[in-house]
N, C-alpha and C positions, 0 to 999 in steps of 0.2 A: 431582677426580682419582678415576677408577677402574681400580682392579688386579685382575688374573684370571691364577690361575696353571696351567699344565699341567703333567700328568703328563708322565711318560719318552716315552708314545707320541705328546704332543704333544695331550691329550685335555681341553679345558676339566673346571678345576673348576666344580662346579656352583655353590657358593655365591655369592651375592653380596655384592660390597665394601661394606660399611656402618663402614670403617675396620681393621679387623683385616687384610687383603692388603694394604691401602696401606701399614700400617704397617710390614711385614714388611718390603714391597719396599722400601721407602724407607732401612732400617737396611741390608739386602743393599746398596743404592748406596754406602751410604754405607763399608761395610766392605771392599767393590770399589777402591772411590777413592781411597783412603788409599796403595795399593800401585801405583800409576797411573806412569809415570816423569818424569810433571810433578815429581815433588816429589823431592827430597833432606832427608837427616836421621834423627836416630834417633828410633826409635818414639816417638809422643806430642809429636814437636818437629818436625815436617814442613815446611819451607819450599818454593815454587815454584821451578825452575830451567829455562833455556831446554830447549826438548827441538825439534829441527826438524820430526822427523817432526809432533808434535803440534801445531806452530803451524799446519803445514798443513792438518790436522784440523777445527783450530779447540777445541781439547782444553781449552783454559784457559777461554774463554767456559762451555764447557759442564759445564766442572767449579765453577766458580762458579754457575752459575744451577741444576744440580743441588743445592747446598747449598740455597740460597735457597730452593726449591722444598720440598725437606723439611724444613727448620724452619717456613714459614708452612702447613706443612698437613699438621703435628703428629708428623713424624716427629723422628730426633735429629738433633743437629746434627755437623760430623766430629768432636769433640773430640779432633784431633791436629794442628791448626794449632801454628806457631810462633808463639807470645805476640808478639811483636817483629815480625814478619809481619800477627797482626790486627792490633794497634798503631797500625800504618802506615796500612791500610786505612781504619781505623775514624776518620783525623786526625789521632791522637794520636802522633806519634813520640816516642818512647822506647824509646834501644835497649841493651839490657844484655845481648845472648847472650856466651854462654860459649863457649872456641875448642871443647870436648868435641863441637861441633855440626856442625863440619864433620869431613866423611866422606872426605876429600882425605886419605892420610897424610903425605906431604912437604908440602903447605901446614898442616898443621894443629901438625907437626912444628917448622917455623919460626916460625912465629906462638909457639911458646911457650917457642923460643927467645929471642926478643925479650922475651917477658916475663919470662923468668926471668936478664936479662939485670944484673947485681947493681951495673956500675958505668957511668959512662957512655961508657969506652973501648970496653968488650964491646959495649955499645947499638952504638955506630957501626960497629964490628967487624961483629957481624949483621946488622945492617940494609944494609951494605955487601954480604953473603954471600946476600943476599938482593932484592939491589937491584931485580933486574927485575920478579919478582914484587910488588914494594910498588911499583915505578913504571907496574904496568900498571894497577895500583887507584889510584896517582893518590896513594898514601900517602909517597914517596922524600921527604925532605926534608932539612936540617940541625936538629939537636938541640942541644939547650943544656943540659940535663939528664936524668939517667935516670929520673924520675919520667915523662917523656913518650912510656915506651915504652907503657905504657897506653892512650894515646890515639891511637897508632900503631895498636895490635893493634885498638882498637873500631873506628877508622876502617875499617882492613880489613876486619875482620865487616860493617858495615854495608853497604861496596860489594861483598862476596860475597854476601850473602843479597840484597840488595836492590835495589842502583844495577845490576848487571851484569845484574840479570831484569826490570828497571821496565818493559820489552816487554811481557812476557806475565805483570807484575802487575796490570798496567795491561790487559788485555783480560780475568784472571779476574775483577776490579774491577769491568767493565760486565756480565758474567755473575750477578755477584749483587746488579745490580739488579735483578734480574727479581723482581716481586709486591713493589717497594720496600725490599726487605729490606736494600738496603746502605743506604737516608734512614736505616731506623730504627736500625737500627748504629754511624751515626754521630752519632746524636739522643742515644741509650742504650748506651752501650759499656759503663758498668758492668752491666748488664744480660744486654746481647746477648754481650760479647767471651768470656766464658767457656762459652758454646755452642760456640764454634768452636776455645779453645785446650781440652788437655789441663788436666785435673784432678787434682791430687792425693788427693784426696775420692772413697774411690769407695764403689759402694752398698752398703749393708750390710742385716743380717738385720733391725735394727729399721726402716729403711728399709720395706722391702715389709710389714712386719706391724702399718705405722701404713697405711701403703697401700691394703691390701686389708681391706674391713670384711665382717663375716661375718653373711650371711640367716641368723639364729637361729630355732629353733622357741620355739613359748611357754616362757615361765621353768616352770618345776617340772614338766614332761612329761619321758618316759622317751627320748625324741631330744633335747631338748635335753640330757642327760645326756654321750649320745655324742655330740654336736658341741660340748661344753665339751669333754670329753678330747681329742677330734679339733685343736680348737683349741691345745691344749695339744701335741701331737705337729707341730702345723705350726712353733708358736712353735722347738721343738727342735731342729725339721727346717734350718730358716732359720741357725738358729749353725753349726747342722755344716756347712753350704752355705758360707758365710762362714768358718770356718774350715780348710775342704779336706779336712773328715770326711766328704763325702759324695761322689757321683760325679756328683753337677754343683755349679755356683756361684748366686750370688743372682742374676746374669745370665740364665745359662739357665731360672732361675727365672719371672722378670719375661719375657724372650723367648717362653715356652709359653704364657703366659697373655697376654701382649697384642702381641706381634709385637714390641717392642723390647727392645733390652738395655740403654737407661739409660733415663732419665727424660727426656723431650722437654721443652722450654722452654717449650711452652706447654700444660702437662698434661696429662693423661691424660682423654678424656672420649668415653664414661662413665665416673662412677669406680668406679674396679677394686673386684670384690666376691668374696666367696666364697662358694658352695651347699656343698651334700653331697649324695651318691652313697652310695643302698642298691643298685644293681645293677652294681656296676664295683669291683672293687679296687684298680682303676688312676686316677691324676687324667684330667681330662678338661677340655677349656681351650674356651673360646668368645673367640676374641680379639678378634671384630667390639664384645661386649660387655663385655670385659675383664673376663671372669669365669673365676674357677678354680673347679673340680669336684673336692672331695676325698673321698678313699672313709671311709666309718666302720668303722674295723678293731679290733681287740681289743689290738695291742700296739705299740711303738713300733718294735720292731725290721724289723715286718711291713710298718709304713705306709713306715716309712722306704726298704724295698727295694724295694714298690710305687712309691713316688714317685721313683726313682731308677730304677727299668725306664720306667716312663710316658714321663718327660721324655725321660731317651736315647736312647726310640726314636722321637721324633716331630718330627725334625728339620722344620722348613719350614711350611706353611702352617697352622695349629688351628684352623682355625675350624668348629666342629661345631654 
């Protein structure tokens, strides 16, 4: 795969893709797709739902096989699937979502009236108040106990999220098989399946500073003096990043310097480095090479607003 991006007037860039544009682009698809109307659910919990317009499209193939496409060739993967969603995909049914996941308010509304249904007169009660709805999912039954409103409510989770779409799970499914990526998926699930769902783990400052290893000048020269401080002013830079002291995140951090904003599944390569800059005050990123460019400054408050103008303004392509 190669990527080439243009300016506003529609003006090839000059450089060429040796990974840093594919990377780029591939994170843009992937940030694209998330907000697509195939899917329902709250952020990081994304499941498939019929959409007509898109069957017609062909929306679901090609949102599967876009996945596919950028995890086997190094970009990220969505990580805002619904757990319970790859699950299924992967072979593995196991289904435990929470009612919080549908975005319906009157079915989501009943559903937890059922659950919070305390005896088993009330159980019958609701689920009578409710009937048609639980008889269109196939869930309407006779009860024998209130402990079985449980298995009522999962029942219905699973034919919302999943029996009512098995159409168009079932054709994103053939989409990522494309370059084999749903064999190994289902080969390796502990592996592959947290590519695809959300993470509670997200990157931090020690993250990028075990990451990125620093071209040092010889020990005991007067640059290496200033690229040990320099070093020192990144390590800093990277907490305040992390902590929301600074005017970008460890995201946009990792984004400037190698086109993506998490860590791809199958790493980074080359591995990410860092030089130094005696003609620039400002960082300067080669994403083809996954190299960052920091400037050698005298203070920390200096580097820190330089690195903080640098990134903010260079939204989109770095590859220098």
């Amino acid at each position: 795969m190669l990527v080439k991006f243009t300016d506003d007037i529609g003006a090839l860039e000059e450089a060429i893709d040796t990974g840093g544009p594919r990377r780029e682009f591939l994170t843009l698809l992937m940030k694209h797709l998330k907000d697509r109307p195939i899917f329902d659910g709250p952020e990081g919990h994304r499941f498939l739902v019929y959409n007509a317009n898109a069957v017609r499209e062909d929306e679901y193939y090609l949102a599967g096989k876009i996945i596919a496409v950028s995890v086997v060739h190094g970009g990220p993967g969505p990580h805002f699937l619904l757990k319970d969603l790859v699950h299924y995909l992967a072979g593995q049914p196991s289904f435990k979502a929470p009612i919080n996941l549908i975005t319906d308010e009157e079915i989501g509304k009943a559903l937890q009236e059922i659950e919070n249904a305390a005896s088993l007169n009330a159980l019958r009660e609701c689920m009578m108040t409710h009937s048609t709805m639980l008889q269109t999912a196939g869930c309407l039954r006779h009860v024998a106990t209130v402990e079985e409103k449980r298995e009522i409510v999962s029942d219905y989770l699973q034919w919302y999220i999943i029996d009512r779409n098995s159409s168009v799970i079932d054709r994103f499914r053939e989409g990522l098989s494309a370059l084999k990526f749903l064999n190994a998926l289902q080969q390796y699930p502990t592996l592959l399946a947290p590519v695809l769902c959300h993470s509670e783990k997200q990157l931090t400052a020690s993250d990028l500073e075990m990451l990125f290893k620093p071209d040092l000048s010889p020990s005991g020269s007067s640059r290496r003096l200033k690229e040990n401080k320099t070093m020192g002013y990144w390590a800093d830079y990277l907490l305040d990043c992390e902590e929301g002291q600074a005017a970008v995140s460890v995201e946009d951090v990792l984004m400037f310097a190698t086109g993506l904003s998490s860590l791809p599944p199958s790493g980074l390569e080359p591995l990410p480095q860092i030089e130094f800059l005696d003609h620039s005050v400002f960082p300067m990123a080669n994403t083809c090479a996954n190299s960052l460019k920091l400037p050698l400054l005298d203070s920390y408050t200096l580097f820190k607003s330089q690195m903080d103008f640098g990134i903010q303004n260079s939204p989109g392509f770095g590859c220098f």
